[in-house]
C-alpha positions in Angstrom: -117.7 42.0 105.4 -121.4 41.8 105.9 -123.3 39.5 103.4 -122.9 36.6 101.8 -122.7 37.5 97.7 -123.2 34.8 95.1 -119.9 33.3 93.9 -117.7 30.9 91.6 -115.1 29.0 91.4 -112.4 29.1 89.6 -108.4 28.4 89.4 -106.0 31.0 89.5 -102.4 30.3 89.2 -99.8 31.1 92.1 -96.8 30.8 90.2 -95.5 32.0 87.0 -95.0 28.7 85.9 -98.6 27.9 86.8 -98.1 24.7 89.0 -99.3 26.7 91.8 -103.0 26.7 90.1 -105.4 27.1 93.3 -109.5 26.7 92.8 -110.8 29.5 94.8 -114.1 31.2 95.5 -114.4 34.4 93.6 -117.3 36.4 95.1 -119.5 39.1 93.1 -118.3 42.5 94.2 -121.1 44.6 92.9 -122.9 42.7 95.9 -120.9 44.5 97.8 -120.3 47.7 96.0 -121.0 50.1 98.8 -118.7 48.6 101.1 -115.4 48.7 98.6 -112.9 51.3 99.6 -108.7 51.8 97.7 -107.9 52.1 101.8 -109.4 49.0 102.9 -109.9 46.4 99.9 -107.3 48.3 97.8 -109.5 48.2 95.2 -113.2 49.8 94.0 -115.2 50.3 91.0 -116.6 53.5 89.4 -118.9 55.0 86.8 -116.9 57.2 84.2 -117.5 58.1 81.1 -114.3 58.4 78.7 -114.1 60.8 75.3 -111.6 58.0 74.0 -112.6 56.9 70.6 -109.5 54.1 69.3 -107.7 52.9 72.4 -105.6 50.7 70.0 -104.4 54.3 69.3 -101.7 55.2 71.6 -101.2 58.6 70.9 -104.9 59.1 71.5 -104.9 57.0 74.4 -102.1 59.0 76.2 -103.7 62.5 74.9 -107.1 62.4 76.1 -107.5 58.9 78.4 -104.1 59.8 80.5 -106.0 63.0 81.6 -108.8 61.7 82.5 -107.7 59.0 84.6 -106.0 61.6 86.3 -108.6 63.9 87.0 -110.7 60.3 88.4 -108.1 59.9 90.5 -108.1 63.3 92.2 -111.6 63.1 92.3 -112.0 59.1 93.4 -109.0 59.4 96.0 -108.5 63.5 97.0 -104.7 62.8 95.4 -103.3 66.8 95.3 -101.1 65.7 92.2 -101.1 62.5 90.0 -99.4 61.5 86.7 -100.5 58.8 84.4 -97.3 57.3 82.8 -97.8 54.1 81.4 -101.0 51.3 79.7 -101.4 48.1 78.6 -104.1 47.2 76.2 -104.4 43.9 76.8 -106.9 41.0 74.1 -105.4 37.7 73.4 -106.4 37.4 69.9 -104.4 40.4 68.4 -102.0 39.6 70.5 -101.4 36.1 68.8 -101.7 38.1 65.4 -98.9 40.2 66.9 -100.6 43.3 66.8 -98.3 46.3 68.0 -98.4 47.5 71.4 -101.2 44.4 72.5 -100.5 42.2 74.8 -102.7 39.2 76.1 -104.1 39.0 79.7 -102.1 38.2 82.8 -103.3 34.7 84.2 -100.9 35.0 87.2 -101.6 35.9 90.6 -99.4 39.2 90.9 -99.3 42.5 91.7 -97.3 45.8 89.7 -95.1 47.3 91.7 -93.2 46.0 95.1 -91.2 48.0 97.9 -88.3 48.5 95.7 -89.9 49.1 92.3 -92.4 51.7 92.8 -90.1 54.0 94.2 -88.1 53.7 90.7 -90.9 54.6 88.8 -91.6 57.5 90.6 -87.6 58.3 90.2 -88.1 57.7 86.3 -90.9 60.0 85.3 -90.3 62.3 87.6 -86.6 62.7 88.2 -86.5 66.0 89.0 -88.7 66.0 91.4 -88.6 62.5 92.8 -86.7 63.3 96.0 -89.1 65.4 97.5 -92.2 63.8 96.5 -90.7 60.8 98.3 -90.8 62.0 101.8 -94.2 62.3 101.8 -97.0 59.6 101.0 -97.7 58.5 97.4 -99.4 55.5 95.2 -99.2 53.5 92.6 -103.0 53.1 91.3 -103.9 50.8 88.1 -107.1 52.2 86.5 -108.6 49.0 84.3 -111.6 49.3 81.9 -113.1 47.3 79.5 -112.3 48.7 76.1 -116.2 46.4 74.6 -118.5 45.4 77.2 -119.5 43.2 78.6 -116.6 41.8 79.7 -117.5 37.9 80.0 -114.0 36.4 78.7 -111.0 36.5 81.2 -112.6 39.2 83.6 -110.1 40.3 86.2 -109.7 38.7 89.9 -108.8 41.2 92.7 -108.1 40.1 96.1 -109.4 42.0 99.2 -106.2 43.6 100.4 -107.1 42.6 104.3 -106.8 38.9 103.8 -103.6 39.5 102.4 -100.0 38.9 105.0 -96.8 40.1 104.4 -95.9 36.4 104.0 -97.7 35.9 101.2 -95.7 38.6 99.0 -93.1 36.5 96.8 -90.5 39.7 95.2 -89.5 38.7 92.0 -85.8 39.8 91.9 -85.6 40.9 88.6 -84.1 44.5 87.5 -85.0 46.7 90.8 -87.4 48.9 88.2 -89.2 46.3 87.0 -89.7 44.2 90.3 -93.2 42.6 90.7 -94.9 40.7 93.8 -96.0 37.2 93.4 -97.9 35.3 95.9 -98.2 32.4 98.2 -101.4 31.0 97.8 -103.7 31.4 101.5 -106.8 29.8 102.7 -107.3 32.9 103.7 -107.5 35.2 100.7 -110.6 36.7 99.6 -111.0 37.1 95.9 -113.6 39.3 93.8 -114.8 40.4 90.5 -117.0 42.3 88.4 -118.8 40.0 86.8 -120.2 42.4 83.2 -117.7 44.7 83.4 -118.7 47.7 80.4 -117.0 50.5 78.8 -118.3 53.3 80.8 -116.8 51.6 84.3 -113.0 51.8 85.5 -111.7 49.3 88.4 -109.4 51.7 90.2 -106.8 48.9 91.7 -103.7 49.9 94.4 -100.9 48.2 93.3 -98.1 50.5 96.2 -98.8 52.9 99.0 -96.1 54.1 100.5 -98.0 54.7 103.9 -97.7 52.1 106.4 -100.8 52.6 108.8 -102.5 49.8 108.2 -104.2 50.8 105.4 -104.1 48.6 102.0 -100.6 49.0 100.4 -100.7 46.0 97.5 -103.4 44.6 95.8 -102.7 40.7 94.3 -104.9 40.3 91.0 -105.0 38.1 87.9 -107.2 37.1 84.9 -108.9 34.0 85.4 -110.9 31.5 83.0 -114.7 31.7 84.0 -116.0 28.2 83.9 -119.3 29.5 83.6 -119.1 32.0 80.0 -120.9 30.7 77.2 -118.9 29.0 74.0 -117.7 31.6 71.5 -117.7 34.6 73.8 -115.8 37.6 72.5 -112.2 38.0 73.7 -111.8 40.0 76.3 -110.2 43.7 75.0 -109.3 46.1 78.1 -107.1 48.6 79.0 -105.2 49.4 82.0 -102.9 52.9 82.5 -101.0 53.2 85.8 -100.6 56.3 87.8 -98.6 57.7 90.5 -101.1 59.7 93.3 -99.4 62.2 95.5 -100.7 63.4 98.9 -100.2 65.8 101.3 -99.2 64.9 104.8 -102.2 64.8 106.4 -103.8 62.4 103.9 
């Protein structure tokens, strides 16, 4: 990519055991925002507004937020159908207290959904339909936004989907449907974030495309510890609902 943006460094850790932990470069994306594409990076980030009052509420989050990530997908990728089916609200410290339905961010190189596991979602929500919508090309898209701004605690790596080989994809071999992708670490990844993140943006993240022309299929990301964030920042608190984009043949 053209340009050289301002970066850090930082470690991020290749294993779920973290004795993997790499230190890599982690450039500024919104250097770079105009170049970002879901078919080439595998990832991009967007302006949207959101009516959500409480996500901690998850029967408001899946009444009004599941729609409209939805509606930003058709609008972000031209999808003809999606279906948002699943979120994570993710802050450490009400995690710890063991609030309900919180869990604390992912420190691990990974990404959500592999060859074998996507499909099975897909299969799961949509049962009825599943084997039809599978012989044509579909996606599994994580839509991430800050739930307070800025984000400045544990902001979210992604890693350019072109510096990533098929080698470097590590299947864990758990249950088929819940089957994630670790990864080798590579000199030649090329990480990114956000660095700011607020409420009113959404990182639209591919985590499967069932199309296999060379266009970005998995996108590796993790939370990472920012060296550079100031003592007694505020956790992090973000959200991130997962949604299954369905094309028509010629897209």
């Amino acid at each position: 990519m053209a340009g050289a943006p301002e970066h850090i460094e930082a470690s991020l850790n290749y294993s779920v055991d973290r004795k993997f932990s790499r230190v890599v470069s982690i450039y500024d994306g919104r250097a770079i925002l105009g170049q970002l594409s879901l078919e080439k990076q595998g990832f991009v980030l967007t302006h949207r507004e959101t009516a959500v009052r409480d996500f901690y509420d998850a029967a408001e989050v899946r009444s009004i937020y599941y729609p409209e990530v939805e509606q930003l997908l058709k609008d972000m990728t031209g999808a003809a159908k999606v279906l948002a089916f699943e979120h994570d609200v993710r802050c450490l410290p009400a995690s710890k207290r063991g609030q309900k339905g919180v869990r604390e961010p992912v420190r691990v190189v990974h990404d959500d959904y592999t060859e074998k596991s996507a499909p099975e979602r897909l299969r799961l929500y949509l049962p009825e339909e599943a084997e039809g919508l599978l012989k044509s090309r579909f996606a599994v898209i994580n839509v991430w936004r800050p739930i307070a701004g800025p984000v400045l605690d544990t902001p979210l790596a992604v890693c350019d989907a072109q510096s990533l080989a098929e080698h470097d994809l590590i299947p864990t071999e758990e249950n088929v449907k819940h089957e994630v992708y670790l990864f080798r670490f590579s000199d030649s990844h090329r990480w990114y974030y956000f660095p700011h993140m607020q409420r009113n943006e959404a990182l639209l993240i591919k985590c499967f495309d069932s199309a296999s022309d060379g266009r970005a299929r998995f996108t590796a990301h993790s939370a990472f510890d920012d060296l550079t964030t100031p003592p007694k920042t505020a956790a992090r608190e973000s959200i991130e609902v997962r949604a299954l984009a369905f094309f028509t043949p010629r897209a």
